[in-house]
N, C-alpha and C positions, 0 to 999 in steps of 0.2 A: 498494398505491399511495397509501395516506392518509398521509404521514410525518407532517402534523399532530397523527394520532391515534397514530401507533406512536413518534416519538420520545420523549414521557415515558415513554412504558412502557418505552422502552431504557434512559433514565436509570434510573427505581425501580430496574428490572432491576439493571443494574450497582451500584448505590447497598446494594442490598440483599444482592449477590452480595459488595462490600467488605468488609458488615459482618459479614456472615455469615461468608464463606471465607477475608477478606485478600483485599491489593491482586494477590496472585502468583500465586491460586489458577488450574488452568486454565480453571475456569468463569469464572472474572472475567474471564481476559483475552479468552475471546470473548464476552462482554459489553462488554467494553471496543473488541473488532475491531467486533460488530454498531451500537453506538452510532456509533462514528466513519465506518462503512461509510452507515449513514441518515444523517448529514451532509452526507458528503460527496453522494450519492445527492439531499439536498434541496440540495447550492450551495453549502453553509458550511464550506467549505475553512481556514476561520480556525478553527474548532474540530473540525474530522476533522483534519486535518494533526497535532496534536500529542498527538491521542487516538491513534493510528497509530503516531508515535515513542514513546509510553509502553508500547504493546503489544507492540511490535518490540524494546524494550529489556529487556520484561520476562518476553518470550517467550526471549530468547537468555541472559538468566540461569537462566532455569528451568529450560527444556529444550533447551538449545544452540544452537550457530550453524545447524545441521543439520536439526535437527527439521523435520517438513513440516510443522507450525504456525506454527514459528518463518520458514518461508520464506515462505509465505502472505503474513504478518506483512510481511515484506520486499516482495512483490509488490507487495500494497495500499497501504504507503507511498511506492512508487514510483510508482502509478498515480495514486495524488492529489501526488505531485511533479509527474507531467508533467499533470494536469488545471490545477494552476496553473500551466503556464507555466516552472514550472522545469526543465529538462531535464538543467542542469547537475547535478543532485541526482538523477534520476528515472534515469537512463541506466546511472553507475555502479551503483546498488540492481537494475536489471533484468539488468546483465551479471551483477551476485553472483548473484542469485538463479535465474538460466537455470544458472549452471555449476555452483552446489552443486545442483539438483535433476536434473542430468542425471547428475553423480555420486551423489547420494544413490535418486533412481526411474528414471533411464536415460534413454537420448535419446529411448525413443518413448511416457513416458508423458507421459497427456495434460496433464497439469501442466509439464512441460517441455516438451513443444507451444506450448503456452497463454505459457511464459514465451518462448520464442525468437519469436512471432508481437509479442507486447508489446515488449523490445528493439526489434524491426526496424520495428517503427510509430514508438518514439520515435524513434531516427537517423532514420528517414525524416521527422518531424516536424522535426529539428535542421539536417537538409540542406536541407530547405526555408524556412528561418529564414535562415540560412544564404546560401544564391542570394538571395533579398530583398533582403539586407543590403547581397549584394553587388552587385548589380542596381542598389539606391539608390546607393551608394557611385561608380561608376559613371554615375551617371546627376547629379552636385553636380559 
């Protein structure tokens, strides 16, 4: 619970995972998933957001669209899409990512659990945005 004290260590961490292994290695990129996962964790959605896109991009080079790294990957950049507020971004990423892991682990593992409960919170988050708008729109 100290992000204070464990974020530099996720940077070294990574930093050292770079120089060591490369930017592609798989150790890197969950060095690169846990650094941006403590950001986002501490609030700073301005530097997890694109630590996310560089893991997600670099996970689907490495080890495919497919990989359950590589969907992870995809999860977590979706959940800090809908943590800021985007949905419009966050919605597509949970619909890929529920139907390639129900294809890839089936519809009753718990990762595709996990992704079909994520989807349905965002739409249910969008529908409620949503009636607001429409409610204000309505109400002028």
């Amino acid at each position: 619970g100290d992000l204070g004290r464990a974020i530099p260590l996720y940077e070294a961490t990574l930093a050292q995972c770079e120089q060591v292994l490369g930017g592609t290695h798989p150790h890197t990129l969950t060095s690169r998933n846990n650094l941006a996962y403590a950001y986002e964790s501490a609030g700073d959605l301005g530097r997890a957001i694109p630590l996310f896109e560089a893991t997600l991009a670099q996970r689907e080079q490495v080890l495919g669209g497919t990989h359950p790294d590589t969907l992870t990957s995809r999860n977590n950049l979706a959940y800090a899409y809908e943590s800021a507020g985007d949905l419009g971004r966050a919605i597509p990423l949970f619909e890929a990512t529920l139907a390639q892991r129900e294809q890839v682990l089936g519809d009753t593992h718990p990762h595709t659990l996990a992704s079909r409960n994520n989807l349905a919170r965002a739409r249910q988050a969008a529908q409620a945005i949503q009636q607001r708008s429409t409610a204000t729109d309505h109400g002028q």
